[in-house]
C-alpha positions as CSV (number, residue, x, y, z in Angstrom):
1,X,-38.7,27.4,7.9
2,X,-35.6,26.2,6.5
3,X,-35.4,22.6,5.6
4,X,-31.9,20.4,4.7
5,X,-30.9,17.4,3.8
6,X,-28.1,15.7,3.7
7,X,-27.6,13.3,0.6
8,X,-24.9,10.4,1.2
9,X,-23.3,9.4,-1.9
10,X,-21.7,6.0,-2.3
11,X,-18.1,5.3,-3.2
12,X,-17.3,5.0,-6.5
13,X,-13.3,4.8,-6.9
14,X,-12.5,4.8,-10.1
15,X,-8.2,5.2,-11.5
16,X,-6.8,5.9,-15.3
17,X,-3.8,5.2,-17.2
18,X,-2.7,6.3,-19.9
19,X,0.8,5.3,-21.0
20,X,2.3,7.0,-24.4
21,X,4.7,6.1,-26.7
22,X,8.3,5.5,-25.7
23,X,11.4,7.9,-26.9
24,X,13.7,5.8,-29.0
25,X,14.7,9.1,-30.9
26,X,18.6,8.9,-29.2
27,X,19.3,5.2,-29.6
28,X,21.8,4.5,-32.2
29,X,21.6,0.5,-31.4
30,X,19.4,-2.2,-30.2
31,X,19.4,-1.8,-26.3
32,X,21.2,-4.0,-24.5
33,X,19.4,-6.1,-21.4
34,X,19.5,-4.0,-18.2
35,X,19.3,-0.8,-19.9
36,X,16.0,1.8,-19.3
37,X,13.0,2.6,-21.8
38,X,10.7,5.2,-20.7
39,X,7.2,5.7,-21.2
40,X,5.6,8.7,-20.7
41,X,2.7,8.4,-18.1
42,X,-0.4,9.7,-17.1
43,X,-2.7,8.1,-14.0
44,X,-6.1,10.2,-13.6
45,X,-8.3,9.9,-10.3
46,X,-11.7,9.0,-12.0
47,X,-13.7,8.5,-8.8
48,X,-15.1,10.5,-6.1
49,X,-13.1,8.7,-3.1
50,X,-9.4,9.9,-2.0
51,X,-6.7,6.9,-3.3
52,X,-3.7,6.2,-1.6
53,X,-1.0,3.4,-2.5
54,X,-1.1,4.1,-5.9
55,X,1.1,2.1,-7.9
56,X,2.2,-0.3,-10.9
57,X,0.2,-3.8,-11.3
58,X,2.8,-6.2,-11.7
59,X,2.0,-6.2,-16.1
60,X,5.4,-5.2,-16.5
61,X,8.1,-6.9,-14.6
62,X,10.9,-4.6,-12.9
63,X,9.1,-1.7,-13.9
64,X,9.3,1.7,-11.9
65,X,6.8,4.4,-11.8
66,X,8.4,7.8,-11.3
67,X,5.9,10.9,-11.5
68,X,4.9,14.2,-9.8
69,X,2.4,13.6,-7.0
70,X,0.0,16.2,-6.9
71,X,-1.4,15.1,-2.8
72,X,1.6,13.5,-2.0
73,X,3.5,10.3,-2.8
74,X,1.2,7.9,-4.2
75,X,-2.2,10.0,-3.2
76,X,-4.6,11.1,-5.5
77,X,-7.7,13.3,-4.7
78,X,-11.1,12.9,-6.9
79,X,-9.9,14.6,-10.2
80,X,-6.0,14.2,-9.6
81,X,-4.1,13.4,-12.0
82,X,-0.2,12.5,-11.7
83,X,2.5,12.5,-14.9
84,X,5.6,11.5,-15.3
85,X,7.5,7.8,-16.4
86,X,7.0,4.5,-16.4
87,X,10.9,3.0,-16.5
88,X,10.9,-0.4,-18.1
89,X,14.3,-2.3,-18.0
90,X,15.1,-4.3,-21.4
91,X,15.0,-8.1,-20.4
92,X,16.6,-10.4,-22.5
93,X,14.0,-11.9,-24.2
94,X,12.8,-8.1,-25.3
95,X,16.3,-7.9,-27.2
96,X,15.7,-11.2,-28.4
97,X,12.2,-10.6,-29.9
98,X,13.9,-6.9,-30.6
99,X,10.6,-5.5,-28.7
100,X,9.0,-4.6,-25.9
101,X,5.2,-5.6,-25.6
102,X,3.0,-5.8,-22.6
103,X,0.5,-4.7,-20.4
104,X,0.3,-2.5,-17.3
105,X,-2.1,-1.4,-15.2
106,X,-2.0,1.0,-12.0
107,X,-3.6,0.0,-8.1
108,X,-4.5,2.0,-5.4
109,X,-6.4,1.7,-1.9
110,X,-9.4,3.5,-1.7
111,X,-10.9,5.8,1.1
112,X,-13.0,3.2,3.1
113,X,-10.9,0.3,2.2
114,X,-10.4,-2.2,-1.1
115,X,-8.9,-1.6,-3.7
116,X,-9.1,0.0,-7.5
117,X,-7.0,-1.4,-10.8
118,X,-7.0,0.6,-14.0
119,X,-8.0,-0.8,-16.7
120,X,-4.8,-2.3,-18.7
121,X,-2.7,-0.4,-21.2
122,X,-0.6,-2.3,-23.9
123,X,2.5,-0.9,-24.9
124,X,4.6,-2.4,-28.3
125,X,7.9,-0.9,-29.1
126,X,10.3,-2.0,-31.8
127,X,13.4,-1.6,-30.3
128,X,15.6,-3.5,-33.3
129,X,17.7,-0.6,-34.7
């Protein structure tokens, strides 16, 4: 006879980020306040639970997240991973210390409720020219 079992495994949400270095190649002079730097993104599901509501912490103030969902917006499978931009806008006091520094992280709501945050990642760009 054949025999099965049925093995229950418990939640273990888990999210990445990875945030790169930010293109500065085109600027001929210091940004102003208000204008855009992007940082290329990358935001892995790490865990074996669906996550939905995925989005920036609050590290970086005004920020916008703007990537290609691969489950839909703001929905990653176990194993998903979604790239694209983080889009910081220069504050004064970033033109004033002529850089951009901070942290960010990345939130979501598990399947079965609660929530996930990704470990920080630190960004530091010199944006004197």
């Amino acid at each position: 006879a054949t025999r099965s079992t049925t093995t229950t495994l418990a939640a273990a949400p888990a999210l990445g980020l990875t945030l790169g270095a930010a293109d500065l190649g085109g600027l001929t002079q210091t940004p102003a306040a208000g204008q855009w730097v992007e940082y290329p993104v990358t935001i892995t599901n790490d865990g074996n639970v669906t996550l939905t509501g995925v989005d920036l912490g609050s590290g970086l103030a005004g920020a916008v997240l703007d990537v290609v969902w691969p489950n839909g917006a703001g929905v990653l499978a176990p194993g998903g991973v979604a790239t694209g931009a983080v889009r910081y806008p220069v504050t004064p006091a970033d033109v004033a210390a002529l850089r951009v520094a901070g942290t960010e992280t990345v939130r979501a709501v598990p399947a079965g409720g609660g929530s996930v945050t990704s470990a920080p990642a630190t960004i530091d760009t010199v944006i004197g020219i």
